[in-house]
N, C-alpha and C positions, 0 to 999 in steps of 0.2 A: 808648760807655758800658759799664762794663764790671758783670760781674755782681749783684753787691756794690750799685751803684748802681740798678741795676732791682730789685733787691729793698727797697731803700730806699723807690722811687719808687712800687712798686706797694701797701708798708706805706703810704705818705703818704694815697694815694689811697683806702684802705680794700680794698686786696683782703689779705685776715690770710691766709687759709690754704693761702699759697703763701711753702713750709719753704727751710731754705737749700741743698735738693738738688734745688729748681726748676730745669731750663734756661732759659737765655736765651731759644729759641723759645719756651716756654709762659709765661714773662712778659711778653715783648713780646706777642703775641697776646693773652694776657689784658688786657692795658694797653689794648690798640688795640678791644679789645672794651667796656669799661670809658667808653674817650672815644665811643665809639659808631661806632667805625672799622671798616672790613671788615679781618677777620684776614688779612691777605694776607701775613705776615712768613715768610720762608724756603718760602712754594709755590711751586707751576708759576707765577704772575702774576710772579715776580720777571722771569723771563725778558723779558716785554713791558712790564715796569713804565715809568711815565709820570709818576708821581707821584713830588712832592718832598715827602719825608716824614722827620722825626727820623733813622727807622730804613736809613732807602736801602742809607747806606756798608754797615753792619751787612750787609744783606741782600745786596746786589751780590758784597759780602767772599764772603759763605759760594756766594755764585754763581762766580765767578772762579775760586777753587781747587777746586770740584768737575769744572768743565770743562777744567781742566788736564791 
């Protein structure tokens, strides 16, 4: 999903006052907080993460090239 589209998704949802110099971590985390999700998008949980979630690829992606 690319940026553009989470700000979309977060306007739909009613969170306004995230501007379009938001990052992706602080929209998905607000998103994930919003659904009433634990904010676990891009922390230390990615490591052991279990869950099949929207965001996974996203978060694994940013996991994979840090451990490079």
């Amino acid at each position: 999903m690319t940026l553009e589209n989470l700000q979309q998704l977060a306007c739909e949802i009613g969170l306004q006052k995230y501007g379009n110099n938001t990052s992706q971590k602080i929209l998905i985390r607000a998103i994930q907080k919003h659904r009433g999700e634990e904010q676990c998008f891009s922390t230390d949980k990615r490591y052991n993460c279990i869950l099949d979630c929207e965001w996974k690829d996203s978060c694994q992606k940013l996991r994979a090239v840090w451990l490079r």
